[in-house]
N, CA, C and O atoms as CSV, one atom per row, in Angstrom:
chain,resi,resn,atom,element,x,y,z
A,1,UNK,N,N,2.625,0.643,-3.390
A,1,UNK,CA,C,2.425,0.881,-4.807
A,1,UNK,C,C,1.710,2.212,-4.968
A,1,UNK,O,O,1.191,2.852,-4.054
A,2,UNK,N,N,1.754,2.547,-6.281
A,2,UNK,CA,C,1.631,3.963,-6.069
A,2,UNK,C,C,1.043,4.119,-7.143
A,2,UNK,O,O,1.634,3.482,-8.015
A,3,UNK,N,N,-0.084,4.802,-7.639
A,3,UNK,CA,C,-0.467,5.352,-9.236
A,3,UNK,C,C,-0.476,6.619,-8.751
A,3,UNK,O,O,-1.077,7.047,-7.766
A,4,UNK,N,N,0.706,7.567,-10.020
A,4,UNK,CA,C,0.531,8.858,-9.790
A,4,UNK,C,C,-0.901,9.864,-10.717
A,4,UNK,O,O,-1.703,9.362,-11.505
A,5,UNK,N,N,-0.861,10.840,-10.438
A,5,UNK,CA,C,-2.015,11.903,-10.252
A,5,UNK,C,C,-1.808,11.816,-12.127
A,5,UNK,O,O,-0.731,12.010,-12.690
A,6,UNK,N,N,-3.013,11.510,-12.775
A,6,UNK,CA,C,-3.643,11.572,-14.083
A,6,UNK,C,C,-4.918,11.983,-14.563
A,6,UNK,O,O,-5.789,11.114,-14.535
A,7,UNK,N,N,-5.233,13.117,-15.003
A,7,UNK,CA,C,-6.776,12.993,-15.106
A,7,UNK,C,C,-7.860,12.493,-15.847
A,7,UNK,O,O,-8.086,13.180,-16.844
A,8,UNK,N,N,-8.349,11.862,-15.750
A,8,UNK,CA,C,-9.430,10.818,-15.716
A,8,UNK,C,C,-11.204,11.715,-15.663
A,8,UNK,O,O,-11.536,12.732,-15.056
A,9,UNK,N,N,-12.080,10.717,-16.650
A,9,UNK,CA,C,-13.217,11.429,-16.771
A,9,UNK,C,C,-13.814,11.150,-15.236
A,9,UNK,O,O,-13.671,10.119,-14.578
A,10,UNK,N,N,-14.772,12.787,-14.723
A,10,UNK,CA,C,-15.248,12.125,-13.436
A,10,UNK,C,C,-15.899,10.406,-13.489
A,10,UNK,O,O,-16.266,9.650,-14.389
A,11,UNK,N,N,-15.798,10.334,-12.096
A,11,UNK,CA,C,-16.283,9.116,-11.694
A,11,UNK,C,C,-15.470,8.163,-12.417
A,11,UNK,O,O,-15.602,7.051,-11.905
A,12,UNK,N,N,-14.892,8.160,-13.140
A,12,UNK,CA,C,-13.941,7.063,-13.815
A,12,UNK,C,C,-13.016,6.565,-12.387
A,12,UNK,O,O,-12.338,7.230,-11.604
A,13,UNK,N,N,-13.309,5.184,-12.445
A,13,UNK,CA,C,-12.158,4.307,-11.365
A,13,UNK,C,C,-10.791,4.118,-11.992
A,13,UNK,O,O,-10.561,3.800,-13.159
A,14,UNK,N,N,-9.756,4.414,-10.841
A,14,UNK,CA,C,-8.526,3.852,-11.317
A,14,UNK,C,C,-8.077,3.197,-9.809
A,14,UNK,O,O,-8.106,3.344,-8.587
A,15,UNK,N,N,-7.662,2.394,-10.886
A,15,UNK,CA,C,-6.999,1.101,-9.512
A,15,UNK,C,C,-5.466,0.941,-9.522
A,15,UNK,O,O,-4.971,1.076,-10.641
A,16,UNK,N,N,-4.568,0.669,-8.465
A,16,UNK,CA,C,-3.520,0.282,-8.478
A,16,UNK,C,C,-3.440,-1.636,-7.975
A,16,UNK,O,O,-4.241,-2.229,-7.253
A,17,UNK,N,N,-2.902,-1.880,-8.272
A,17,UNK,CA,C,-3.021,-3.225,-8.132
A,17,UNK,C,C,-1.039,-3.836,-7.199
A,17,UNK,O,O,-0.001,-3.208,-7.408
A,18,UNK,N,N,-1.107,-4.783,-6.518
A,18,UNK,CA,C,0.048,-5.259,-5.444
A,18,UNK,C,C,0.589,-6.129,-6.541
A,18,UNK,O,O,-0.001,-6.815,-7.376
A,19,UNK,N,N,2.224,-5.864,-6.259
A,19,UNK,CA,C,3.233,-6.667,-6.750
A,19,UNK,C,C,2.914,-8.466,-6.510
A,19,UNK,O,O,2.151,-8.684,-5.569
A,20,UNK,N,N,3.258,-9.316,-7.020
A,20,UNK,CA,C,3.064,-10.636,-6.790
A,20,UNK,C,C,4.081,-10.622,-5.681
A,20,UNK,O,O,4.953,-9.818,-5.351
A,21,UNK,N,N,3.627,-11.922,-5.163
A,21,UNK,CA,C,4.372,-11.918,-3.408
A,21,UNK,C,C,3.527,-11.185,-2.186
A,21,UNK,O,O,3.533,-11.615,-1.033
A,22,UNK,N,N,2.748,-9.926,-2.650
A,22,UNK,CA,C,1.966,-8.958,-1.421
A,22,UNK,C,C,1.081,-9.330,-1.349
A,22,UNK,O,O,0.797,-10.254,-2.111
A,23,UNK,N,N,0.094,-8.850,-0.396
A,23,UNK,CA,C,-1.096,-8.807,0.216
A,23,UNK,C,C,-1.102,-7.094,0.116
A,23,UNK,O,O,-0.121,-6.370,0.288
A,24,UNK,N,N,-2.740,-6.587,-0.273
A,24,UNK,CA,C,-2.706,-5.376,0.676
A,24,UNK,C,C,-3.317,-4.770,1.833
A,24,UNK,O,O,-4.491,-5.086,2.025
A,25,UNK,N,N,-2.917,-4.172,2.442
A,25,UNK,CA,C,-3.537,-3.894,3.813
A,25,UNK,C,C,-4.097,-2.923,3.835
A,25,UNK,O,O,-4.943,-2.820,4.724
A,26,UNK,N,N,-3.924,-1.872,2.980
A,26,UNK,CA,C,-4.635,-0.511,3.003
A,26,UNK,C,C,-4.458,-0.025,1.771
A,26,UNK,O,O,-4.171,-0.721,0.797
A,27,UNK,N,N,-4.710,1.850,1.755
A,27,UNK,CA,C,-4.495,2.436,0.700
A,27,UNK,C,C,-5.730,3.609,0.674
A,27,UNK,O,O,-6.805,3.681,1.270
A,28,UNK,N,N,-5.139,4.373,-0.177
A,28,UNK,CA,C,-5.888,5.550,0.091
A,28,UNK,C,C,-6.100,6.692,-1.268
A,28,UNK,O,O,-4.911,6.738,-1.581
A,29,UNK,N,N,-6.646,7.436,-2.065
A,29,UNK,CA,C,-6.444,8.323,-2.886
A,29,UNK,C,C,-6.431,9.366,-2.587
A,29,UNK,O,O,-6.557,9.833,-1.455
A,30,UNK,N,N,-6.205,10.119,-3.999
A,30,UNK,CA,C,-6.510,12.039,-3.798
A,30,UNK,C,C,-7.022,12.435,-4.762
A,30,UNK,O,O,-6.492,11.685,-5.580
A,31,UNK,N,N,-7.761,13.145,-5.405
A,31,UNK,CA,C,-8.634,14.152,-5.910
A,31,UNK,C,C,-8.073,15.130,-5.894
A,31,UNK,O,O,-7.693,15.522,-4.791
A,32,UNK,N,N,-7.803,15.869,-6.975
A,32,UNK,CA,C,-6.858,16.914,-7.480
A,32,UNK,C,C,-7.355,17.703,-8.788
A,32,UNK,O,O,-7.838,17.224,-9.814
A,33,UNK,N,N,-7.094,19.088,-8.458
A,33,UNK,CA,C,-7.866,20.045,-9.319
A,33,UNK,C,C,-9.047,20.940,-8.451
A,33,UNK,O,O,-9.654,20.603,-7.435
A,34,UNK,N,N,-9.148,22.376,-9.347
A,34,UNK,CA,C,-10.610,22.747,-8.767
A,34,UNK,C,C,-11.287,22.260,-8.574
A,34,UNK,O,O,-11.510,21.402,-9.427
A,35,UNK,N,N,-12.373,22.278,-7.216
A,35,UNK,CA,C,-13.545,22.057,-6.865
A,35,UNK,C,C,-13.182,20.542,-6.848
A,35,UNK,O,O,-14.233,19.926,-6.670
A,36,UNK,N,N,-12.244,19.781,-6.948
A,36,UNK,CA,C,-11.866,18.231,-6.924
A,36,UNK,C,C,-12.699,17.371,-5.535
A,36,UNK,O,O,-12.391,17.656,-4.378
A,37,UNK,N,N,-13.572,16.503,-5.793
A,37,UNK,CA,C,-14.149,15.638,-4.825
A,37,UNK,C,C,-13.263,14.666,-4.788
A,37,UNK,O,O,-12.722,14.385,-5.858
A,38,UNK,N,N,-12.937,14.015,-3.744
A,38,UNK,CA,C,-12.716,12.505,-3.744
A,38,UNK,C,C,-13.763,11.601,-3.496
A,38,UNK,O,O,-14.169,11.306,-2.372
A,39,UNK,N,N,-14.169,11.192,-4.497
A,39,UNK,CA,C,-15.913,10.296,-4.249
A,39,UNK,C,C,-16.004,8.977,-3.329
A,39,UNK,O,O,-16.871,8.588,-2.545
A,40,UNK,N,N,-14.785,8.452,-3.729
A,40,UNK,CA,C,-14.499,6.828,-3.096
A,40,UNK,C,C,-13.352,6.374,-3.008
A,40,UNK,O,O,-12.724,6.571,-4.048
A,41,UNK,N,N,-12.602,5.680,-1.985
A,41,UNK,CA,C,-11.378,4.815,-2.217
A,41,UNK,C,C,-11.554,4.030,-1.063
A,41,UNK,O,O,-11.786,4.339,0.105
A,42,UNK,N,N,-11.292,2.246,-2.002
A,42,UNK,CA,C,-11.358,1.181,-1.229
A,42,UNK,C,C,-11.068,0.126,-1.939
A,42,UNK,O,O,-10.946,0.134,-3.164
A,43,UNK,N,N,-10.951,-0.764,-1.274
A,43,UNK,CA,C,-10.385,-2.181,-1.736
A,43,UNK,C,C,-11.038,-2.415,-3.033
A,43,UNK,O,O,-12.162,-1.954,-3.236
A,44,UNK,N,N,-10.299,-3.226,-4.091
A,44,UNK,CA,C,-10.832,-3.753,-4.553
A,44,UNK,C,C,-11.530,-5.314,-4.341
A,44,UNK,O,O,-11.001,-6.148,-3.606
A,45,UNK,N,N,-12.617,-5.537,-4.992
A,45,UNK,CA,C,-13.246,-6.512,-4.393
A,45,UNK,C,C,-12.835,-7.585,-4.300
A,45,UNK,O,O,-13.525,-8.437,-3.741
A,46,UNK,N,N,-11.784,-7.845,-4.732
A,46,UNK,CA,C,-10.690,-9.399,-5.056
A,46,UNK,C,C,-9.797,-9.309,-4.049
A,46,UNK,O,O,-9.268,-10.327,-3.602
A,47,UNK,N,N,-9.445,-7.742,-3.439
A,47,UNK,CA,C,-8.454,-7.267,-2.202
A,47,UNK,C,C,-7.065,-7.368,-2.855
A,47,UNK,O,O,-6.104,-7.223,-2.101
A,48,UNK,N,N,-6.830,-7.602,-4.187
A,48,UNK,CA,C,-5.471,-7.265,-5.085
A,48,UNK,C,C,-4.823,-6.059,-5.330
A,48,UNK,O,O,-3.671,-5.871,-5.720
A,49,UNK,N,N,-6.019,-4.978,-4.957
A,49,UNK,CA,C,-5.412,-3.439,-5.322
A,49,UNK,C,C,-6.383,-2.772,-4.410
A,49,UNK,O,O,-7.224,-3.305,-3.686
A,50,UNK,N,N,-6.061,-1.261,-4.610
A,50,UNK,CA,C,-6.882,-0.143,-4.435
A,50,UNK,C,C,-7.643,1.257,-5.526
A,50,UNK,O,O,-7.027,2.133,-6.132
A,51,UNK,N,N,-8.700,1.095,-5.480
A,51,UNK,CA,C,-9.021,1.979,-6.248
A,51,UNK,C,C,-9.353,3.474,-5.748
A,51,UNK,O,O,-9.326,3.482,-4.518
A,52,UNK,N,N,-9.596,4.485,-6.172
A,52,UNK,CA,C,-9.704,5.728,-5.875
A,52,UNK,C,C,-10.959,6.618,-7.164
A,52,UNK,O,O,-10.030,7.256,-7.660
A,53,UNK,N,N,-11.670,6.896,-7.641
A,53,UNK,CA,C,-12.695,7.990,-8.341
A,53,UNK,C,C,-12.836,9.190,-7.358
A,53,UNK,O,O,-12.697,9.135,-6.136
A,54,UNK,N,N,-13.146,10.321,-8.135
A,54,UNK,CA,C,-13.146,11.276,-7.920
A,54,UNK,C,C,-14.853,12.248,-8.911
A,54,UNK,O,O,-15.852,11.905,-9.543
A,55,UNK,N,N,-14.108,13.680,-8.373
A,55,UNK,CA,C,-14.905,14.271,-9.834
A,55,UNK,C,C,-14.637,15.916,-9.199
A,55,UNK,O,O,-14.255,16.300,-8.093
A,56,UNK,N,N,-14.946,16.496,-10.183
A,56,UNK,CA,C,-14.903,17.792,-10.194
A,56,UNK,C,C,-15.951,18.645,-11.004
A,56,UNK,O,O,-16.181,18.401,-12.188
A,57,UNK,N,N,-16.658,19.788,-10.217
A,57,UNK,CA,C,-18.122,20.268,-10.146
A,57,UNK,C,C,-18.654,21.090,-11.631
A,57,UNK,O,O,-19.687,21.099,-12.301
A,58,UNK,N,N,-17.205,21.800,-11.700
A,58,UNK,CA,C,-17.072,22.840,-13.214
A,58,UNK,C,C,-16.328,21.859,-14.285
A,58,UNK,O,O,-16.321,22.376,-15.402
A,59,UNK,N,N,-15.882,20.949,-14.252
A,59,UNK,CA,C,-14.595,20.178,-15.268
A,59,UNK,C,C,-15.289,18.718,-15.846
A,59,UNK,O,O,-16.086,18.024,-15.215
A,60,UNK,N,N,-15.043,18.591,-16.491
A,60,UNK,CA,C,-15.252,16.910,-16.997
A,60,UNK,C,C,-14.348,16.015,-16.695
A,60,UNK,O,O,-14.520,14.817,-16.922
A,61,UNK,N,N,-13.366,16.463,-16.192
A,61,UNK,CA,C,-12.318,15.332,-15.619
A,61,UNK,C,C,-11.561,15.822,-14.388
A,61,UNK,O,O,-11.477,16.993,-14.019
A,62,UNK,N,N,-11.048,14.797,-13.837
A,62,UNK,CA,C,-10.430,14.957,-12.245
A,62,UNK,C,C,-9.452,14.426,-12.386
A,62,UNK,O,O,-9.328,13.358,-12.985
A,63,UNK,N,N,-8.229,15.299,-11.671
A,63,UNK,CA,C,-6.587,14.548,-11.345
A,63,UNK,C,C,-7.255,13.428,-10.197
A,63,UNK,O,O,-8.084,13.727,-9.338
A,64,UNK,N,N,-6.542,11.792,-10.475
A,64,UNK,CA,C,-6.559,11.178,-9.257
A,64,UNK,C,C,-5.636,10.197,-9.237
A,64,UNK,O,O,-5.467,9.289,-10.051
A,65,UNK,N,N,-4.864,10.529,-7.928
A,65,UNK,CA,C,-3.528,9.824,-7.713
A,65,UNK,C,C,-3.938,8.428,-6.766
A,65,UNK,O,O,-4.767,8.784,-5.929
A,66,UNK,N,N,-3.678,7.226,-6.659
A,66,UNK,CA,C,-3.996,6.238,-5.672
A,66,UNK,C,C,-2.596,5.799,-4.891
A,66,UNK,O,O,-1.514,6.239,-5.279
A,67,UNK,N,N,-2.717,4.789,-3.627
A,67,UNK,CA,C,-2.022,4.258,-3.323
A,67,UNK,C,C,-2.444,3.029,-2.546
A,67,UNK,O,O,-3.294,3.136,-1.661
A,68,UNK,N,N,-1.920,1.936,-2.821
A,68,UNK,CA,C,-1.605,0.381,-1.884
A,68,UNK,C,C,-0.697,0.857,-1.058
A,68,UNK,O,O,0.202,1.691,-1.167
A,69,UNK,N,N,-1.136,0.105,-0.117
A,69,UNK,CA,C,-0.114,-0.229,1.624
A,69,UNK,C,C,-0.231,-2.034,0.979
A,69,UNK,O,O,-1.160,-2.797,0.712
A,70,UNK,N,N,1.215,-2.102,0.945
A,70,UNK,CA,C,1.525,-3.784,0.744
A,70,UNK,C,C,2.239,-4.225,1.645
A,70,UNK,O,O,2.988,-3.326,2.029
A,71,UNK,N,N,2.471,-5.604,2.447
A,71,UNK,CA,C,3.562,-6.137,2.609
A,71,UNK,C,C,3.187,-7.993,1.853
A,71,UNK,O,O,2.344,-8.614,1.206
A,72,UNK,N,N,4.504,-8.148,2.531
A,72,UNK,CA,C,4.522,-9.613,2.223
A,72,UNK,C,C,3.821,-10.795,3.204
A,72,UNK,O,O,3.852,-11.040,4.410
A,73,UNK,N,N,3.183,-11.384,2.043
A,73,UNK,CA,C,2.800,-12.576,2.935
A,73,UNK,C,C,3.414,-13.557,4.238
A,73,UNK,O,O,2.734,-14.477,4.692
């Protein structure tokens, strides 16, 4: 699963969340734009999705794209 690159106020979380039927096993973000941090990406705490936040140093908002690694149960 995939959330593509949107920008979002720093530190704002965005999560992608697994099709019914999956589990996820991984996942990872990106941080996009000048001076773009990637602050965090990790499970969510239920383990249904992945989230990704970011931020950027000069900007009030950050591109951030996420992704789930799914398979099936």
């Amino acid at each position: 699963m995939r959330l593509p690159n949107a920008d979002v106020a720093n530190f704002q979380r965005r999560t992608v969340r697994r099709p019914s039927g999956k589990v996820v096993i991984g996942g990872g973000a990106e941080a996009q734009g000048n001076d773009a941090v990637l602050v965090g990406s990790f499970p969510t705490d239920t383990g249904d999705g992945w989230i990704g936040l970011g931020r950027q140093t000069m900007y009030s908002t950050v591109g951030i794209s996420v992704y789930a690694i799914c398979a099936y149960r």
